[in-house]
N, C-alpha and C positions, 0 to 999 in steps of 0.2 A: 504494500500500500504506500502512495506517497503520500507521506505526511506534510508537504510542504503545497500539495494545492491548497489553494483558497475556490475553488468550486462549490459552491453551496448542495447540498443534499440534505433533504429532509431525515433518511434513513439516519444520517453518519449524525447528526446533531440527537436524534432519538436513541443511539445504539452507546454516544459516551452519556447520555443521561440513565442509560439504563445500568453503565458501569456502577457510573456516580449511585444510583441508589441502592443497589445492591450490595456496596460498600457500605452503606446506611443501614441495610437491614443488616447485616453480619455483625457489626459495630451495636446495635441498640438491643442485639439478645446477649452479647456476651458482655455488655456492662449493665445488663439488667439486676445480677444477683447483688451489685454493688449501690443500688441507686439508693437504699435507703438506710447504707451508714459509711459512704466516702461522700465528700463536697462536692459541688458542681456537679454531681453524676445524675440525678434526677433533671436539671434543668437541660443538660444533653440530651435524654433520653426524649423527655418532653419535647424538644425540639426537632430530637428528629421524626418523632411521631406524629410531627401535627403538621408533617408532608410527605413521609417515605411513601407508607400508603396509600393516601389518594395517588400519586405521583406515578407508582408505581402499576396501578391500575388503569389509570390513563396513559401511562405506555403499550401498555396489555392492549386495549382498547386502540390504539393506531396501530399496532402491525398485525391489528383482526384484521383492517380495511382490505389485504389483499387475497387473506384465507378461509374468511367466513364460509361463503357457498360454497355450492358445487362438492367433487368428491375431496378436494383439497381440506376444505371446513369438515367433511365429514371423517377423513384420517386423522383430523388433531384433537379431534373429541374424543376418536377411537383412542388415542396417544394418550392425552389426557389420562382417560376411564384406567390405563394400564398403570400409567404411574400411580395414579392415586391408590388402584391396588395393591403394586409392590412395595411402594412406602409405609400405607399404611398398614401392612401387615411386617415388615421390617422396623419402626421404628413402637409399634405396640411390642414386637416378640424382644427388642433391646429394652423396651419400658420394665417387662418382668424381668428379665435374665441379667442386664447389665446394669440399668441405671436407678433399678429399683424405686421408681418413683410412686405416691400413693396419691389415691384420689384424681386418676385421668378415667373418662372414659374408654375402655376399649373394645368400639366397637363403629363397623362400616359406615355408621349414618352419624357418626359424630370426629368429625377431620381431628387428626391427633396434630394439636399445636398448630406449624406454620402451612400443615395441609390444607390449612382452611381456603388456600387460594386456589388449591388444583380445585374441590369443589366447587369454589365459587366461579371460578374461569371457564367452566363446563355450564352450568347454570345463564352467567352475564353471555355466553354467545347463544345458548336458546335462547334468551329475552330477548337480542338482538335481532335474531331471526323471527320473530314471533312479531316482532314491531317496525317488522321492515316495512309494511304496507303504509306506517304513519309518516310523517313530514318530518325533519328532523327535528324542526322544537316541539313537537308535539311528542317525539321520542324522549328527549331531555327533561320537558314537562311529567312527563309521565314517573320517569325515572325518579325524577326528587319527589315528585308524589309518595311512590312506594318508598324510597328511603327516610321520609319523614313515616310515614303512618306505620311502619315495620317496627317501631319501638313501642306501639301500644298494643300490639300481639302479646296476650298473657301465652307465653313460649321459656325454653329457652334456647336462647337465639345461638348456642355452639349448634346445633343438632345439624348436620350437615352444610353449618354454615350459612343459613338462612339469612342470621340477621345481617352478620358480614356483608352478603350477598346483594339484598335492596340497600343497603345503606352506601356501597361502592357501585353501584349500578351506572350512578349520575358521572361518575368519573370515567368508566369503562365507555359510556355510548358521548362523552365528550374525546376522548380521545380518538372514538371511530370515527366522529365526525369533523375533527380537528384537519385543519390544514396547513401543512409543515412552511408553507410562504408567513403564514402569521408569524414565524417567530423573527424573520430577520426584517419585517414589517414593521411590528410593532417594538422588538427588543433592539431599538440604535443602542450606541453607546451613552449616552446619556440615560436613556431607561436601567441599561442595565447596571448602572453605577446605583444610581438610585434604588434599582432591585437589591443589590447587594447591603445596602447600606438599612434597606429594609427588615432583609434576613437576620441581621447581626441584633438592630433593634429588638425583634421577636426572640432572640435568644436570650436580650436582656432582658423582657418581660417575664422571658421563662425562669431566669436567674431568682428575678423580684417575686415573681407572683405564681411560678408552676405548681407550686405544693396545693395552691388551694385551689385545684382543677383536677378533678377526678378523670384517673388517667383514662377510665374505662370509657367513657365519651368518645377518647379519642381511638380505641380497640374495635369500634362500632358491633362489637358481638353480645352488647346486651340490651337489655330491653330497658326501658323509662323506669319500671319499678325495680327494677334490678340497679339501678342507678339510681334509687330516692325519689324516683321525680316520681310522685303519685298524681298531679294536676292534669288537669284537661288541656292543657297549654304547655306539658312536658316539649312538645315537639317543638316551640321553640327556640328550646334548648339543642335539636339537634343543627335548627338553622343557623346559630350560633356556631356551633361547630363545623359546620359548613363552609362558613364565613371564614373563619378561622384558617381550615385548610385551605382555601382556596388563596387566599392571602401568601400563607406560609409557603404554599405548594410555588404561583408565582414568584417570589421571590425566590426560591433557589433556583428556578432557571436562568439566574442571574451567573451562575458557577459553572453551569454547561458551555465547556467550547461549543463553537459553532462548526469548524470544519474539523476534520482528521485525524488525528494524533493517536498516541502509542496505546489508550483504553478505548480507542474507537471499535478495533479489533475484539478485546475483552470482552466489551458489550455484547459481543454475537454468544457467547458462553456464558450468559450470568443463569441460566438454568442447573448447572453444575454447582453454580455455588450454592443457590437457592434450596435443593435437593439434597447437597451433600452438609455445607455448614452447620446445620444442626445437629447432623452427630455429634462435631466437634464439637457445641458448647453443651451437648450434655452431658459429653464424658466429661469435659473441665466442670462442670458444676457436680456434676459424681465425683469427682476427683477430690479430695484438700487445696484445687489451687489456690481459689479465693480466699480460702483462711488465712494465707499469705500475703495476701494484701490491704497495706495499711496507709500507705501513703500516696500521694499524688503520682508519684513516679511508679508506682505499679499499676495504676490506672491507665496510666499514659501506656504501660507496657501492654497491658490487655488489650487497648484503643490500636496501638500501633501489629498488634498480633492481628487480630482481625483484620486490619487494611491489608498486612503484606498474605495473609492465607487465604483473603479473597482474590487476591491475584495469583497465587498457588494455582487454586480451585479453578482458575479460567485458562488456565493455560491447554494447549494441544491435547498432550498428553494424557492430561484426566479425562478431557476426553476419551480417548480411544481405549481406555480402560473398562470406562461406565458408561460409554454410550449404550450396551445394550438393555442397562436397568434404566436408565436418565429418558435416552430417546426410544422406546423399544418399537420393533417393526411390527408395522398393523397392516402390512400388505398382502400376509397368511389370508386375514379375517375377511376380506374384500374379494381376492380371488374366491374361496369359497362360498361367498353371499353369489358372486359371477356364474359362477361352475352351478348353483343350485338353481340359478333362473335357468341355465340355459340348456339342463339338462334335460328336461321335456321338451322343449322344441328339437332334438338331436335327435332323441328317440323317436319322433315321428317322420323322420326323415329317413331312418334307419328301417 
């Protein structure tokens, strides 16, 4: 790749924002066990939470645009459905055996931990397809509809990632419908200073004022009463948070190169990290690491462990190890759905 065009592409600015976040997600589980007795570590977490997600979703949600339909849309669901299955029978059978953890569910119709995305990503592209007949604000409309009223469903919102599901919906059919000219449109240099300068602000609010903002808000996996709000007007509470991300979220694409560079690359492999990192911080949290750390310099070491293992995790290599668990082939399933239709017409031929 040369790194030294300045050629604009939508893909290449989407592919180093996807590096960028997935560094974010690696980073905000493996200083989670620290958030509530090292400094700064909650207002980090808080920060990065109240944009990896949406963010992250609305990536998801632009590079449907080209796979959605047809048999292409119908392999990645197939792809989907397998991962979801290999993981989540590998990280429930490491839940008993190695990391001994109590109080998960285990079981298919409740995502274990960060699976909550493969069911959600399976779900957000049938809403997609389901709403393709409406206009696109009418899709959007629709969208925050259900993510607002999905918090007054007496549920609970883990059970295949329901609530996850409509409350990121609004992010997922934004990014389908997003067009990659907006960003060198609207983000001159002068926006993006100002974006930057916005991010930093919001990290300082998070410094001041994170503690008193219930992180769960920002998890969107629970419900209004599962969050205190018992009022009839709880859901303006989640427009609030809406507000919030969408702020937060804009503002770090203030940090996104726009053309080429060395994580441009990475970005096509952040499924590997996404898939595999969590092993990694459940065995450090099974482990004694973090009782070892007491100081700001061990934070930093944790901080800086996850940026360079999220780079590990993207490289080639790990690929061609785990692609057959990560990407597994669903072209078996399709021939044979083929071979079943067309075997009655053969026969009468015959």
């Amino acid at each position: 790749m040369n790194y030294g065009t300045k050629t604009w592409r939508g893909e290449t600015y989407f592919l180093n924002l996807r590096f960028l976040l997935i560094v974010c997600v690696f980073v905000g589980n493996a200083i989670e066990p620290l958030i509530m007795r090292m400094p700064g570590m909650h207002a980090v977490y808080v920060w990065i939470f109240s944009f990896h997600m949406p963010l992250f979703v609305f990536v998801t949600g632009y590079f449907a645009r080209t796979n959605l339909r047809g048999l292409a849309g119908r392999k990645i669901m197939a792809q989907i459905v397998l991962q979801y299955l290999i993981f989540q029978s590998l990280y429930s059978a490491l839940d008993v055996t190695v990391f001994k953890v109590d109080h998960i569910h285990h079981s298919f119709f409740a995502p274990y931990l960060l699976l909550w995305f493969l069911a959600s990503h399976l779900l957000w592209r049938s809403a997609a397809l389901i709403m393709r007949s409406l206009t696109r604000s009418a899709q959007l409309g629709v969208s925050l509809t259900l993510g607002i009223a999905v918090g007054y469903i007496v549920m609970d919102g883990t059970w295949f990632s329901l609530s996850r599901t409509f409350v990121y919906l609004p992010f997922f059919m934004a990014g389908y419908h997003f067009r990659p000219e907006w960003i060198v449109k609207f983000f001159t240099p002068k926006v993006r200073a100002a974006a930057c300068i916005a991010s930093l602000l919001l990290f300082a609010a998070a410094v001041l004022w994170g503690d008193q903002l219930p992180i769960g808000w920002l998890y969107g996996s629970m419900t209004y009463s599962q969050l205190g709000a018992y009022t009839w007007y709880a859901g303006l509470g989640r427009i609030g948070i809406y507000v919030l991300q969408l702020c937060a979220s804009a503002a770090f694409l203030s940090f996104v190169p726009l053309y080429a560079c060395r994580i441009t690359e990475l970005g096509r492999r952040t499924l590997y990290v996404f898939l595999l990192h969590g092993l990694i911080v459940r065995l450090a949290a099974a482990s004694p690491v973090y009782a070892y750390i007491h100081s700001p310099g061990g934070t930093f070491v944790v901080i800086a462990a996850a940026v360079l293992l999220t780079v590990l995790l993207c490289q080639p290599w790990v690929r061609t190890l785990t692609c057959p668990i990560i990407e597994p082939q669903v072209e078996w399933m399709f021939s044979r759905v083929h071979k079943a239709r067309t075997a009655p017409e053969m026969r009468i031929f015959k």
